[in-house]
C-alpha positions as CSV (number, residue, x, y, z in Angstrom):
1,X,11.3,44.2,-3.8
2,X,12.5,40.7,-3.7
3,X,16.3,42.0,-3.4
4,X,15.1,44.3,-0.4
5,X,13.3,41.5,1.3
6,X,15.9,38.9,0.7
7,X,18.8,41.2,2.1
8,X,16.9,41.8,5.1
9,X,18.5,41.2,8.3
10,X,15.8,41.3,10.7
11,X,12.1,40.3,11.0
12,X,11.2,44.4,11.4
13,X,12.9,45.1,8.6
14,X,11.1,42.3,6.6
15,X,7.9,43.3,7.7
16,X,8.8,46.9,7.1
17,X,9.5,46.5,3.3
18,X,6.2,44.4,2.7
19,X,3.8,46.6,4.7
20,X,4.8,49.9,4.1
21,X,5.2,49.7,0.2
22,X,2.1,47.6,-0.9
23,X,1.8,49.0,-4.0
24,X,5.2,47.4,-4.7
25,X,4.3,43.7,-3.6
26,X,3.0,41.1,-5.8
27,X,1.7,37.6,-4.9
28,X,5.0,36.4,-5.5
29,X,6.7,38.5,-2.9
30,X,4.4,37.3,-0.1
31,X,5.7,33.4,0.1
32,X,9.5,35.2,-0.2
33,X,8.6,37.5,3.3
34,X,7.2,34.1,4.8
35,X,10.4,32.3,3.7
36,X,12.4,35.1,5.5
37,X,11.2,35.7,8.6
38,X,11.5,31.6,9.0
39,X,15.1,32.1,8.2
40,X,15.4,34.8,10.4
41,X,13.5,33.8,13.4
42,X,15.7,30.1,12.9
43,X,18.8,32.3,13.0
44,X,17.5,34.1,16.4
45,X,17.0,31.0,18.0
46,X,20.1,29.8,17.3
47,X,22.1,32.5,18.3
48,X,20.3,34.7,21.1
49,X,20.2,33.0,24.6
50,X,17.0,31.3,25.7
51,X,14.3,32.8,27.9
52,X,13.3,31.1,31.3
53,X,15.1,27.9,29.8
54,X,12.4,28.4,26.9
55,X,13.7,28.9,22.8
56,X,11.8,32.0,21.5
57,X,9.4,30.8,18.9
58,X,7.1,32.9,16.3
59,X,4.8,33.9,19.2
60,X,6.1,36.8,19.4
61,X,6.1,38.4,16.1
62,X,2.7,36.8,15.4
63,X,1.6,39.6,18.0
64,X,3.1,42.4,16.2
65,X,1.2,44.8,14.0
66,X,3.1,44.7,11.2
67,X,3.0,40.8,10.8
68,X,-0.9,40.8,11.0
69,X,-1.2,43.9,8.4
70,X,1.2,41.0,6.1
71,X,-1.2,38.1,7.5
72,X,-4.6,40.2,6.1
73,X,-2.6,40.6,2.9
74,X,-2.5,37.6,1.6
75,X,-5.9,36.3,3.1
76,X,-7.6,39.2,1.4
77,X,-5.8,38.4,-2.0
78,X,-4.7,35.0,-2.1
79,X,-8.1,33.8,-4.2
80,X,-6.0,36.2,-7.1
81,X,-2.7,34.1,-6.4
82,X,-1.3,32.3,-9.1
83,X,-0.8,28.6,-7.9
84,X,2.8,28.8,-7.3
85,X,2.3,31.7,-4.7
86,X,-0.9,29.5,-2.9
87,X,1.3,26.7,-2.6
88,X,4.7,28.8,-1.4
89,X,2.9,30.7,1.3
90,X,0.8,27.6,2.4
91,X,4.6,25.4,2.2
92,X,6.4,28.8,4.2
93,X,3.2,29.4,6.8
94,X,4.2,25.7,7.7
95,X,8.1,25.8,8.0
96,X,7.4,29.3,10.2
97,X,5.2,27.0,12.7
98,X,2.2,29.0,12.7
99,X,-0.8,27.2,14.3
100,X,-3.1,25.3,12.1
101,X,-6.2,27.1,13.8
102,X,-4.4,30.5,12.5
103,X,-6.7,32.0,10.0
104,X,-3.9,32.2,7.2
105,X,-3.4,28.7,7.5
106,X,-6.9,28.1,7.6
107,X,-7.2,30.1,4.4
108,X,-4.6,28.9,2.7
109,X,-5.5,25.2,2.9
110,X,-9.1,26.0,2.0
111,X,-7.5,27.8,-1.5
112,X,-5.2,24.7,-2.0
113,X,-7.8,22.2,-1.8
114,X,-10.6,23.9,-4.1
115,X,-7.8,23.8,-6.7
116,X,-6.0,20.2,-5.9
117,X,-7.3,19.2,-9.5
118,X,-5.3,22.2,-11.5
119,X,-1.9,21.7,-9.4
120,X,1.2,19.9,-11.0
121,X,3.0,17.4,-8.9
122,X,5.7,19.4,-7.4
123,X,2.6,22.0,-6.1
124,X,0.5,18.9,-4.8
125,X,3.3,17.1,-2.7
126,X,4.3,20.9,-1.1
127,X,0.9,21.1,-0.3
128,X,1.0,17.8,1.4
129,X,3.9,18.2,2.9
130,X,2.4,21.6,4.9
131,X,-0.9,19.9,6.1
132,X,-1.0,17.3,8.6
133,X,-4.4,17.8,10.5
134,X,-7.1,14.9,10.8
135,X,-9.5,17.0,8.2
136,X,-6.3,18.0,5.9
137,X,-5.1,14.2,5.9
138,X,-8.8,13.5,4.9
139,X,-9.0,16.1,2.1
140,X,-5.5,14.7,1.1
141,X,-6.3,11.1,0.3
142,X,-9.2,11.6,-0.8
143,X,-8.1,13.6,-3.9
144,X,-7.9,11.6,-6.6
145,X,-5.1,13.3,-7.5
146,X,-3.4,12.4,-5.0
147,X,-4.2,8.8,-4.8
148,X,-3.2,8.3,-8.3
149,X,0.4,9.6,-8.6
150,X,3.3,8.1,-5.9
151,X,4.2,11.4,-3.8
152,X,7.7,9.9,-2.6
153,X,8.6,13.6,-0.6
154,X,5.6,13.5,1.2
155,X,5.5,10.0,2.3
156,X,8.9,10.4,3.7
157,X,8.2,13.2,5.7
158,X,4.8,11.9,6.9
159,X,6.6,8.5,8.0
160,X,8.4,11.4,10.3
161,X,5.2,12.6,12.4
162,X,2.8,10.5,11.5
163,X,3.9,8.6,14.9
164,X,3.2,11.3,16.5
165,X,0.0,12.3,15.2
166,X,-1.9,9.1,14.5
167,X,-3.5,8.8,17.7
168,X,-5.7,11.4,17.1
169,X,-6.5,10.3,13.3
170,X,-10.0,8.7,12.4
171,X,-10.3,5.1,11.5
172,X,-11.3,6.5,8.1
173,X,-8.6,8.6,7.7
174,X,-6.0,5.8,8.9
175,X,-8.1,3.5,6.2
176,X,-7.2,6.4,3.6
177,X,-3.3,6.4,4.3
178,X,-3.5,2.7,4.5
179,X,-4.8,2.1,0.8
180,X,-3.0,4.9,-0.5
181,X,0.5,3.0,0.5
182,X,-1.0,-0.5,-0.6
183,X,-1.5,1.1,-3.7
184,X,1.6,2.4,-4.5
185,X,3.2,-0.5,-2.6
186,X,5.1,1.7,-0.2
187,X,7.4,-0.3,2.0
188,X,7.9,2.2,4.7
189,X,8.4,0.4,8.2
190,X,7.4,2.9,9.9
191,X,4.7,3.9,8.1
192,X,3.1,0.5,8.4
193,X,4.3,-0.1,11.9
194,X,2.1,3.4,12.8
195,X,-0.7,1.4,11.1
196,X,-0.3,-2.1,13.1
197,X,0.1,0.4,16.6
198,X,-3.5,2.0,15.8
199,X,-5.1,-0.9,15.0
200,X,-3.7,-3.0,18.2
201,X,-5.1,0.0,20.2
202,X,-8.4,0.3,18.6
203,X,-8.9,-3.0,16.8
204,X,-11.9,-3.9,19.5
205,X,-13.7,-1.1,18.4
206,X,-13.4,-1.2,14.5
207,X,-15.7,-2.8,11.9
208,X,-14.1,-5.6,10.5
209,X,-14.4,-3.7,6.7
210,X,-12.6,-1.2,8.4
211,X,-9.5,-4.1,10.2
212,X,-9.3,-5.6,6.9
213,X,-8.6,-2.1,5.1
214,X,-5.8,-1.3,7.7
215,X,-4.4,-5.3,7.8
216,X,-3.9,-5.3,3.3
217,X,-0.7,-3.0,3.7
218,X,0.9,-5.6,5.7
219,X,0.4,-8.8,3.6
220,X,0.7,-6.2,0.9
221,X,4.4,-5.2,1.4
222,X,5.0,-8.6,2.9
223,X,5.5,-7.2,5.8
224,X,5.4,-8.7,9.4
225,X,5.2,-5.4,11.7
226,X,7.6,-4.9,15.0
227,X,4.4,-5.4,17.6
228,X,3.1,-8.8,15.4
229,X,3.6,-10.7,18.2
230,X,0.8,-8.7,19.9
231,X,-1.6,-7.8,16.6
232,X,-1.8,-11.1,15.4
233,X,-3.0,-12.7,19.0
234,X,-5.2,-9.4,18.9
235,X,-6.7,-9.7,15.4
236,X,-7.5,-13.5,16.3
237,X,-9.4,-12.7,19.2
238,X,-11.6,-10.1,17.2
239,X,-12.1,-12.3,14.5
240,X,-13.6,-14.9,16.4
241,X,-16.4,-12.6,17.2
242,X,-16.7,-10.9,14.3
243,X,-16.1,-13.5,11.5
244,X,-19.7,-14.0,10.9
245,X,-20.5,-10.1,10.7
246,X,-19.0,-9.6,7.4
247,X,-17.6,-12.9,6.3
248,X,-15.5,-11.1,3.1
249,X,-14.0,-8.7,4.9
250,X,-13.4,-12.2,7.3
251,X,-11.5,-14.0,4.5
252,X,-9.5,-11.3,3.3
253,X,-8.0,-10.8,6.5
254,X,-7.3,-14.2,7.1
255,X,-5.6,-14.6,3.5
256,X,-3.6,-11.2,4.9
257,X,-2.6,-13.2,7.8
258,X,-1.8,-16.2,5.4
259,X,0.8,-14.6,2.8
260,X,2.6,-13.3,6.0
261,X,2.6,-17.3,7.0
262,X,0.2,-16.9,10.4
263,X,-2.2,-19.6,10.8
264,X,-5.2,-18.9,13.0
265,X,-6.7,-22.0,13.9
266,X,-9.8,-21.0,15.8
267,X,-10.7,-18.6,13.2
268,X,-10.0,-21.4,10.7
269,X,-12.6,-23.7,12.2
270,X,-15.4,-21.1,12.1
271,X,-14.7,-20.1,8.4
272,X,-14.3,-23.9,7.5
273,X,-17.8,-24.3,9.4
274,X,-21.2,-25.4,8.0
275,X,-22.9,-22.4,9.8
276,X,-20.6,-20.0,8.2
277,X,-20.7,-21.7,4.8
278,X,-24.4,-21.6,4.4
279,X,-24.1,-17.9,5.8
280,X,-21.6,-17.1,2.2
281,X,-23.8,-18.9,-0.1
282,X,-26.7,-17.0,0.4
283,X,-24.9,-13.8,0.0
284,X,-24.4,-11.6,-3.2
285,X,-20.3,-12.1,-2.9
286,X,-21.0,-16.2,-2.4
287,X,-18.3,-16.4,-5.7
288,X,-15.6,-14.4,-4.2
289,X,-15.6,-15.8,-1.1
290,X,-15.6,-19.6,-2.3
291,X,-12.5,-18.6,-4.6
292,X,-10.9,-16.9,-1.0
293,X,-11.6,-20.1,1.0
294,X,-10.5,-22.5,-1.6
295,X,-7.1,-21.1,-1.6
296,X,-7.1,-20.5,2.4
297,X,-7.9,-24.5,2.4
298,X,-5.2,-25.3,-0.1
299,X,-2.9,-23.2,1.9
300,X,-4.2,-24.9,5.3
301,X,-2.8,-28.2,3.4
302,X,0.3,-27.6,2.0
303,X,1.5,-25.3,4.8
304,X,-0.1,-25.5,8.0
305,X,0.2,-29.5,8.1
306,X,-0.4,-29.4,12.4
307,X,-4.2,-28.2,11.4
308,X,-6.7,-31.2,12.0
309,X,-10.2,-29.1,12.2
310,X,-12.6,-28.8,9.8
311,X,-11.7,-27.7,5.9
312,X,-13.7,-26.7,3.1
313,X,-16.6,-29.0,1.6
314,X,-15.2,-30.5,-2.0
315,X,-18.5,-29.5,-2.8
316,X,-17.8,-25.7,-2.6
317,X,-13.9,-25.4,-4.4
318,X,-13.0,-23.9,-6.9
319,X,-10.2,-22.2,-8.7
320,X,-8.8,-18.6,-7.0
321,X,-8.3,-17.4,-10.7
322,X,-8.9,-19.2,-13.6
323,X,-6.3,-16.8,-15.6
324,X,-3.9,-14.0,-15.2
325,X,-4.3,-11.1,-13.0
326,X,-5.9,-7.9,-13.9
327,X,-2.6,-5.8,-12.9
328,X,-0.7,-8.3,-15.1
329,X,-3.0,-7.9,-18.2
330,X,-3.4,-4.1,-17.8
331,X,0.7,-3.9,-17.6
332,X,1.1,-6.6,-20.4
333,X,2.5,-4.0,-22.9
334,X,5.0,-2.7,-19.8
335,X,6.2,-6.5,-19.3
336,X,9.3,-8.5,-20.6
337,X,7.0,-11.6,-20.7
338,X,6.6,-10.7,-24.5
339,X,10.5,-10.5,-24.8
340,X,11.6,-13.9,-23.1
341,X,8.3,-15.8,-24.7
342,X,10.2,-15.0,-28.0
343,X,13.6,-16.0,-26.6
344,X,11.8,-19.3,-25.7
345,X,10.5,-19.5,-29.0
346,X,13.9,-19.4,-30.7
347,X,15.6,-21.5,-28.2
348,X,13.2,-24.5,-27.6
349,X,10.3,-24.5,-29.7
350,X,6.4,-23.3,-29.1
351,X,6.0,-26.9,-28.8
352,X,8.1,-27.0,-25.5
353,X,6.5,-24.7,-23.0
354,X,3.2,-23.5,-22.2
355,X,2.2,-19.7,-21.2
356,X,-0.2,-18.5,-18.9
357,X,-0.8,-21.7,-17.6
358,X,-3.3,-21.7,-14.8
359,X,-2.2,-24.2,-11.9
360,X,-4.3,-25.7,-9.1
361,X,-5.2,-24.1,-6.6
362,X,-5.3,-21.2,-9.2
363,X,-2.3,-19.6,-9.6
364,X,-1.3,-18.2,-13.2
365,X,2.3,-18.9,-14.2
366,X,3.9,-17.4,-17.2
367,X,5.6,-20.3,-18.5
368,X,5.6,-23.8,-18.0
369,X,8.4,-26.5,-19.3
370,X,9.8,-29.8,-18.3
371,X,13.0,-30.7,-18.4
372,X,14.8,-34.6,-17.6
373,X,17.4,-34.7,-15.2
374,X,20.2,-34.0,-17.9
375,X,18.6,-30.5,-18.5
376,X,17.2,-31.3,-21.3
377,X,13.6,-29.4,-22.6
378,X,11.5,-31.7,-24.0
379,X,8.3,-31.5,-26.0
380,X,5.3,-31.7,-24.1
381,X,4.8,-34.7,-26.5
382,X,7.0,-36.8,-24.7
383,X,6.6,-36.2,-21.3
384,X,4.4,-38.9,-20.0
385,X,-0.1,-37.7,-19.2
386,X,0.5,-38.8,-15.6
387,X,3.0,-36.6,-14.9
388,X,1.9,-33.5,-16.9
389,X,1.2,-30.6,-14.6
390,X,-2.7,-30.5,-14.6
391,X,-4.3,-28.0,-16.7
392,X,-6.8,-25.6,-14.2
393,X,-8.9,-25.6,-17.7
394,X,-9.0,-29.2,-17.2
395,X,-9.4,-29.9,-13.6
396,X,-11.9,-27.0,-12.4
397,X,-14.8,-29.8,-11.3
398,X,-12.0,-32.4,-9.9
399,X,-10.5,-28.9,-7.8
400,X,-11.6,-31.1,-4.9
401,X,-9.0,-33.5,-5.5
402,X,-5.9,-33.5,-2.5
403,X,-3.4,-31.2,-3.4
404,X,-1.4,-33.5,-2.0
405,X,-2.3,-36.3,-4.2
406,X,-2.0,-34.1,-7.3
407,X,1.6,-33.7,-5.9
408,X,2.2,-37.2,-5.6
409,X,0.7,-37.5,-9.5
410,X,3.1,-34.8,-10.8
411,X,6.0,-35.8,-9.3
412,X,5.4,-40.0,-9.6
413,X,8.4,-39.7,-12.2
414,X,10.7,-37.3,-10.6
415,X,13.4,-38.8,-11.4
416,X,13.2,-38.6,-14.8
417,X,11.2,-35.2,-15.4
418,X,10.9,-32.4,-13.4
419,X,8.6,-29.2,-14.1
420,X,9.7,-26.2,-14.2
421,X,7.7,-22.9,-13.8
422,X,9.6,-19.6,-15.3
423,X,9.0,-16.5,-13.7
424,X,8.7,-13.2,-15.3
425,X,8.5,-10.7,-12.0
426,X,7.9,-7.5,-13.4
427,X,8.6,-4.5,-11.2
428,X,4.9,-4.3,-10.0
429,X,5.6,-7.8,-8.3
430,X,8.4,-6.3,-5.9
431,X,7.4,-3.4,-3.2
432,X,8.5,-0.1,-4.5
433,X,12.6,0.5,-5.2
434,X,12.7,-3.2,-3.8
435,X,13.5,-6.6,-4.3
436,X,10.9,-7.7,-1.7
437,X,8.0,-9.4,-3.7
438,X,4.5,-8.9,-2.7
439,X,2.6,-11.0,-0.6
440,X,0.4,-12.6,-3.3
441,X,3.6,-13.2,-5.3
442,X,5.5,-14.8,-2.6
443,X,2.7,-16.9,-1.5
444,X,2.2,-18.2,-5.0
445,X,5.8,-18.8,-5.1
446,X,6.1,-21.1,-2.2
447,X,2.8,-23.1,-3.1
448,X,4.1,-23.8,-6.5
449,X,7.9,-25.3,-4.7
450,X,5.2,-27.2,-2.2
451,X,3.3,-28.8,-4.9
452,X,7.2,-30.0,-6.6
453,X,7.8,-27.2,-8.8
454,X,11.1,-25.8,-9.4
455,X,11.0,-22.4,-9.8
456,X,13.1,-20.3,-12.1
457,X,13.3,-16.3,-11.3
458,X,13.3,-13.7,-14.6
């Protein structure tokens, strides 16, 4: 049967084999009739001439007898279907262009769905690749399935029509696609600039938990998108009369806006104010927030030096982490930090270099040395306490201290000694299949060569 349907040279003849001898067709059949008639109907409309200026489409053989008796076929017996059929027929039913009301789609996608958690990946991304509906894109990133495991083939047809689709998307499904690609640190530009178009046209009307879910792919994949020009003025403006509503949703999309180097000042004198303050320390996330606005006001100082509103109370700053990331614990066994700690080890002595060093304003580098202006590593022995790079351990109670002044401190004997941070970027640094680093990771990097670091790429 598969030879008969294969060889077939027209869309009766297809239909003709598969209806008439039903006896003869298994599941596996069906998705090869589906493939077919695509083939065949492509080939028509290629080579016949158009009618009324219009290229004849599967209308017309969705009207014949034969194709509904081949329709009913599989919707009848598709719950029997062995996963590699459910998935074929759902993957052909899309490539023939039948309509997503039709109900063998409808079917289809309801079969595939109540069995996302038994499909490999191959079955999952074909899946995904055939359903692009509000309510399918829902059910899609919602499976944890999905979420969990990069589906490269579906992203890069979705960054096709997604364009073309996304104005009739949900906030809450545009939330879904949005941490799906943070997660898997997908730098698709036109994935994200799809994002940054919704939100500039609905921005007014979304929650700020919602703004700062769609903003995190940006600062994310360090990524500035084509219309920032008109989203960041945008995102301002909302923030301004939002900021108060949700005031950690607030910070995290100002420290978005931060590690893609925009500065909003009006925003920055609310978050900065007493009112707002007092607002976050009576509120269950008081820690978090602190930690976010400590690192906001030590980037207000060492890179938005035109600023001259309000900054953070002393009173209220504190370290942004006070060790390493959870991402680079969890990957620790996956890292060459283990590898060049021992190279260190060999080459200069333990007594030469620290690791995991936590630096104010909170940033955790993997190693620290100093080195005199002949290139020399010394032991921290001999380089003099006032120009050691303070320990965060140390200095969590003086965090109030200028960053600028702890510059000056480090750096009073420049000429002599000069502190070097070595950076092991691991490929969960970098956007995916790039040498881009993410946000956090770049903005740690230029606040460590603002505070007189020199910085020394692994």
């Amino acid at each position: 049967m598969k030879r008969l349907i294969e060889r077939s040279r027209s869309v009766g003849e297809v239909l003709r084999w598969v209806t008439q001898n039903p006896s003869k067709v298994s599941a596996s059949h069906y998705p090869i009739a589906l493939h077919k008639l695509g083939q065949l109907l492509q080939q028509q409309q290629q080579g016949q001439a158009t009618l009324n200026g219009e290229s004849r489409g599967p209308g017309q053989m969705l009207e014949q007898p034969e194709f509904q008796t081949l329709c009913q076929a599989i919707i009848s017996g598709c719950s029997k279907f062995d996963n590699f059929s459910i998935v074929n027929c759902l993957y052909a039913a899309a490539a023939l262009g039948l309509p997503g009301e039709s109900p063998l789609v409808r079917v289809l996608e309801d079969e595939s769905r109540s069995r996302l958690g038994r499909f490999n990946q191959k079955d999952v991304s074909m899946v995904f690749s055939s359903e692009a509906n509000n309510k399918a894109l829902e059910a899609i990133f919602s499976s944890q399935l999905f979420y969990e495991n990069r589906q490269e083939r579906f992203i890069r047809s979705m960054a096709e029509w997604l364009p073309r689709k996304a104005e009739n998307l949900t906030p809450y499904t545009m939330a879904l696609i949005a941490k799906y690609v943070a997660r898997h640190r997908l730098r698709e530009p036109r994935l994200l600039d799809t994002i940054a178009n919704f939100l500039l046209k609905r921005g007014e009307q979304l929650d700020s938990k919602v703004i700062q879910k769609l903003v995190f792919p940006f600062s994310r994949m360090n990524y500035r998108p084509s219309n920032h020009s008109e989203l960041f003025p945008k995102l301002e403006a909302i923030l301004e009369q939002k900021a108060g509503s949700s005031p950690l949703a607030t910070v995290n999309i100002l420290m978005s806006m931060f590690q893609l180097s925009h500065f909003p000042q009006t925003v920055l004198h609310q978050v900065f104010s007493p009112a707002f303050i007092t607002n976050v320390m009576s509120s269950p996330y008081a820690l978090i927030v602190r930690r976010y606005l400590s690192l906001l006001d030590a980037a207000v100082e060492l890179e938005f030096r035109d600023y001259s509103g309000p900054r953070l109370d002393p009173r209220y700053r504190v370290l942004m982490f006070e060790h390493a990331l959870t991402a680079d614990e969890a990957n620790r066994k996956y890292s060459y930090k283990g590898l060049v700690a021992e190279a260190l080890r060999q080459l200069v002595g333990e007594e030469c270099y620290r690791q995991d060093e936590v630096l104010p304003p909170g940033y955790c580098t993997d190693f620290l040395l100093w080195m005199n202006r002949s290139g020399t590593v010394l032991p921290l022995s001999r380089v003099p306490t006032a120009s050691k790079a303070p320990s965060a351990h140390t200095t969590t109670s003086s965090a109030a201290i200028s960053l600028r002044s702890s510059v000056l401190a480090l750096t009073s004997d420049l000429q002599d000694f000069a502190p070097v941070v070595l950076s092991v970027n691991d490929k969960w640094h970098y956007c995916q299949n790039s040498d881009i680093l993410v946000g956090s990771r770049a903005m740690r990097d230029r606040h460590l060569r603002l505070l007189g670091y020199c910085l020394v790429q692994v």
